[in-house]
C-alpha positions in Angstrom: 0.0 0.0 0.0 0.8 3.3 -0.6 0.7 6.7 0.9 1.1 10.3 0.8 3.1 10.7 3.6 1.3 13.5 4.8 -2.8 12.7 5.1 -3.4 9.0 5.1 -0.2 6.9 4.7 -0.7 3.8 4.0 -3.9 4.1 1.6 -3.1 3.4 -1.9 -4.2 6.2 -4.5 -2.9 4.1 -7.3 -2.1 6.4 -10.1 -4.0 9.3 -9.2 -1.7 12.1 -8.7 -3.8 14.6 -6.0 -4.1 12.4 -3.1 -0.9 11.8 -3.7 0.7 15.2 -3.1 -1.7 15.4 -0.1 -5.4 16.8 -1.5 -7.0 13.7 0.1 -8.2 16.6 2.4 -10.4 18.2 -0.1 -12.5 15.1 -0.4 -14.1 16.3 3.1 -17.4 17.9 2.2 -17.7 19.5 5.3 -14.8 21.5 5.6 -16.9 23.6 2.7 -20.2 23.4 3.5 -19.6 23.7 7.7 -16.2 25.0 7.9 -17.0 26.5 11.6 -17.2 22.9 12.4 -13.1 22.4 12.1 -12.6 25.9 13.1 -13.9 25.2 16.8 -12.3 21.8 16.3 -9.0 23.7 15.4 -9.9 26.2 18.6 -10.1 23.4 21.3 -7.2 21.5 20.3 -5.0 24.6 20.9 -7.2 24.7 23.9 -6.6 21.4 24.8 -2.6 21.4 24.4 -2.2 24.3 26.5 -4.1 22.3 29.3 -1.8 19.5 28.4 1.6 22.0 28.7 -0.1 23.3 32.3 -0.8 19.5 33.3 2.9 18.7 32.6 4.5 21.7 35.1 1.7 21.2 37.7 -1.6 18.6 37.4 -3.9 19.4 40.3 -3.9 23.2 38.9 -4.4 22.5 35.1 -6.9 20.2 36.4 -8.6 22.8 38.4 -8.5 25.5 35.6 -10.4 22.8 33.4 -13.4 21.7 35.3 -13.8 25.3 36.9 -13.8 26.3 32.9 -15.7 23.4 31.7 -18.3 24.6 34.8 -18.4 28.2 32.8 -19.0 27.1 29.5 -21.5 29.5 28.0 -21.7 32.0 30.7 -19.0 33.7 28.7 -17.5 34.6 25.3 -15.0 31.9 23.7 -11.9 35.1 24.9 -13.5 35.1 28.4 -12.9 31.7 29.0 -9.9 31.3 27.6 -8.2 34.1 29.7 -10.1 32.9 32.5 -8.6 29.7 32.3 -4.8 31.2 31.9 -5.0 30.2 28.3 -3.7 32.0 25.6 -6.2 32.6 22.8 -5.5 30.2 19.8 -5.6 34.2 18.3 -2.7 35.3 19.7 0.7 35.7 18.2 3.1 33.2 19.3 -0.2 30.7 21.1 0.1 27.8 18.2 4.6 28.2 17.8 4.4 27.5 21.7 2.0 24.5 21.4 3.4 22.9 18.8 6.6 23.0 19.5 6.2 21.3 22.9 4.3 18.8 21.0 7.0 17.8 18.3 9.8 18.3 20.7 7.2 15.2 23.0 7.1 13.5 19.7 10.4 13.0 19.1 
C-alpha cells in the first residue's frame, strides 16, 4: 500500500496524482459546507494542548482550571474563557509556535 506521507499513509491512491501530493483533504465535504465545524475543532485542540503543557508543570492546577472552565461554559465569550482559564487565545501571536513546539519536541 501506498501513501502520501502526509494525510493518510498507508492508503493506496494508485495512479491518481492529488491524493498523492496530499489533497485527500479536499475530499471532506464539510470542511466547505460547515467550515465553523473544524474551526472550533481547530480552537479546542490549541485549547486542549495548552491544558496539556499546564498539566505537565503542575496537574492538580491544570486540572482545576479545566473543570472550573468546563463549569463556565457559556456564561461567557470563547476570549473570556480562555483568559479565565490562563490560556492563551488560539488568536494570539506566538499561542500555536508554543503548542506545537512542545508537541513535536514530546514526539520526538
Amino acid at each position: 500500500m501506498e501513501g502520501d506521507g502526509k494525510t493518510l499513509p498507508g492508503w493506496d491512491w494508485g495512479d491518481i496524482a492529488y491524493p498523492l501530493k496530499g489533497g485527500r483533504w479536499q475530499l471532506t465535504p464539510h470542511i466547505f459546507l460547515h467550515p465553523l465545524y473544524y474551526i472550533d475543532y481547530t480552537l479546542a485542540q490549541c485549547c486542549a494542548m495548552q491544558f496539556w503543557l499546564k498539566s505537565e508543570e503542575n496537574f492538580g492546577k491544570a486540572m482545576n482550571d479545566y473543570i472550573t472552565l468546563c463549569k463556565r461554559g457559556g456564561e461567557a465569550s470563547f476570549p473570556n474563557l480562555v483568559k479565565s482559564a490562563g490560556l492563551s487565545s488560539p488568536f494570539e501571536e506566538g499561542c500555536l509556535a508554543k503548542v506545537v513546539t512542545y508537541a513535536c519536541e514530546f514526539l520526538e
